[in-house]
N, C-alpha and C positions, 0 to 999 in steps of 0.2 A: 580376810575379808569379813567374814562373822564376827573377828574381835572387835573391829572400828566400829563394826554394828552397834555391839552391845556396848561398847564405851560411850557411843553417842546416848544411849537408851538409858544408861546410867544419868548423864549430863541432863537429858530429858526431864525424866524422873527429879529429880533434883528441884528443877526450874519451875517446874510446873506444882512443884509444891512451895514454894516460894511466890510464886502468881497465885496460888488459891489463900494463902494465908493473906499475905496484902489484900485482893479483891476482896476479903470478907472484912478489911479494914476502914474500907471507902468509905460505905454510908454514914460511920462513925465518925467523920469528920467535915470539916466546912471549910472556906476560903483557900489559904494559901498550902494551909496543910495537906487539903485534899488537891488541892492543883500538883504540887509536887509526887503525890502519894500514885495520883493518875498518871503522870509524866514514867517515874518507875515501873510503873503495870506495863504503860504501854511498849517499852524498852527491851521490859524482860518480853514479854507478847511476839514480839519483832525477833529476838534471840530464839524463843522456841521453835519460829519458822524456819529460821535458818538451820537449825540443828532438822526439822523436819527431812528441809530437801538435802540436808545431807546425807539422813537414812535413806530418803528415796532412792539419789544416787549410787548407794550402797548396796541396797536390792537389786538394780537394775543391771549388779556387775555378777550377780547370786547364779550359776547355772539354772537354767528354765526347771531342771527336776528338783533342786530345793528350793528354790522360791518361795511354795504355797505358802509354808511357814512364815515365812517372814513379812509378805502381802497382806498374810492376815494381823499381824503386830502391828505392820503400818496404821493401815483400817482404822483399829482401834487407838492408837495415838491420836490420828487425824479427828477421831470424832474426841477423844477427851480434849483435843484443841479446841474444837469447834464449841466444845461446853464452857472451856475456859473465857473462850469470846464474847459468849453468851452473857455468861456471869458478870464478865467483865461490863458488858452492855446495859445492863441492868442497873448492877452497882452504881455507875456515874449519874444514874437517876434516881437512885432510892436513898431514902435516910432513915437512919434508925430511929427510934421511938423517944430518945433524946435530943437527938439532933431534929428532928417534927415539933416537940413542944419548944427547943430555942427558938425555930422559927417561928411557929403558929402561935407560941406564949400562952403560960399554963395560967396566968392572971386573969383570965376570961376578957381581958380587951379587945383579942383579936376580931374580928368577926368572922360568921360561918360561912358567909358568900367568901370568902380568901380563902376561907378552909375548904371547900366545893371547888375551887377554881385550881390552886393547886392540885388537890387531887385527882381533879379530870385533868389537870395535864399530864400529872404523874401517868394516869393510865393510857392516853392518849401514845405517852413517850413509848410505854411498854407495848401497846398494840401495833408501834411504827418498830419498835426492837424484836419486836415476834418476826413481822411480816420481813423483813434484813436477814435475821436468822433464815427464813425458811428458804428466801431467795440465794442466800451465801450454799444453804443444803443443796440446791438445785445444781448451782454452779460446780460445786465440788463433785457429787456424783458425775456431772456432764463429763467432766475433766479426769473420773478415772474411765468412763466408760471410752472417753480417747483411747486414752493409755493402754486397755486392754484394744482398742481397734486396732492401735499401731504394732501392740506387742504380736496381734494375731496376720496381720499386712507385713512383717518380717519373718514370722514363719513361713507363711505363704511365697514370700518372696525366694526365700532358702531352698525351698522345694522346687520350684519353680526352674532355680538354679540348677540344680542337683537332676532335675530330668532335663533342661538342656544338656547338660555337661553326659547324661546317659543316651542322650539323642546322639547328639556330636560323635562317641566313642560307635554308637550304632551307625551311622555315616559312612565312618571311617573303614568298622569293617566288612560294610557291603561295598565301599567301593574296592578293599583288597579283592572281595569273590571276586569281583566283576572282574577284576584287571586278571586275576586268575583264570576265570572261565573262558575269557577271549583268549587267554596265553593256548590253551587247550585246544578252542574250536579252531583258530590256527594253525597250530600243529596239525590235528586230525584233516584239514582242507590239504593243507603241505604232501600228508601222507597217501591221499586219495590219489591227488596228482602224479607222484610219483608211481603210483598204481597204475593208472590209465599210462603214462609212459611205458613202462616196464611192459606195461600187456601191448600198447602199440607197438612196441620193438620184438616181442616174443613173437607175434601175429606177423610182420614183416619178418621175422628170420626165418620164420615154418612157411612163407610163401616165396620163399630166394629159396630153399630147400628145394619147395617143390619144383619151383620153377626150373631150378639149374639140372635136376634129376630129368623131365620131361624132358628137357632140352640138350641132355648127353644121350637120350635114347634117341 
């Protein structure tokens, strides 16, 4: 189970350094090249999720007493994802300080109102990619804080079980006393009876005794 782990974690690793070199290549380009360059980002992007919940899956199969170790690996995956997204969000709005003068034009023709107007969207774009970010932060934490309600709702639930299943076995052997106890009170009723006979018959033979003695004198 650990091996698939860390075979994934390799594959990880790998990919997510292949999305940070590209991502730092975006700004540097324009048109078609950077559509393609975006199209790759977003592919590989798609690929690290998958290897994500693959780890997830992989944890989830981890006995509850090694776990921590590996919950805390996830964590920090999840947020280097999260950075990766980030960066990636960014990138498809920013341009390098080359690619700003092909656009803006270093001939002084451009004018400054296009250069203002860009750049408030530039910033614009990034105060709407903060605000994305923070809302995807929210989402995520929500969604481990599930995870640990559901993981803590099947403990509960185990135990749950485990004192039914000690109730049931408790059940079963008070109703053996029981059936025991009446076997007894039972008997003991049987024995009394047989008493009170035995003393009725003893009590009639010692009064035919006496009777039949008075009655030959």
């Amino acid at each position: 189970m650990s091996s698939d782990f860390e075979g994934y974690e390799q594959d990880f690793a790998v990919l997510t350094a292949e999305i940070t070199n590209r991502i730092g290549k975006v700004p540097k380009l324009l048109g078609d090249e950077k559509k393609q360059m975006v199209s790759n980002v977003e592919k590989q992007l798609e690929e690290a999720r998958e290897l994500l919940e693959q780890m997830e899956l992989e944890v989830r199969e981890i006995p509850p007493q090694s776990r921590g170790m590996y919950s805390s690996r996830m964590r920090s995956y999840k947020q280097e994802m999260e950075k990766l997204e980030a960066d990636f969000k960014r990138s498809r709005i920013a341009y390098s300080d080359e690619v700003r003068n092909e656009l803006l034009g270093d001939d002084g023709n451009s004018s400054e109102i296009q250069r203002a107007h860009l750049l408030d969207n530039t910033e614009r774009l990034e105060r709407s990619s903060r605000r994305l970010e923070a809302g995807y932060q929210i989402a995520v934490e929500t969604e481990q804080i599930g995870q640990e309600m559901l993981e803590n709702l099947s403990h509960d639930r185990e135990k749950i079980q485990r004192a039914r299943e000690r109730l049931r076995e408790t059940d079963a052997n008070l109703g053996k006393s029981s059936r025991i106890l009446t076997g007894m009170l039972r008997r003991i009723i049987q024995n009394r009876i047989l008493i009170v006979i035995l003393g009725i018959i003893v009590i009639f033979a010692v009064v035919m005794v006496i009777y039949l003695s008075v009655r030959g004198h």
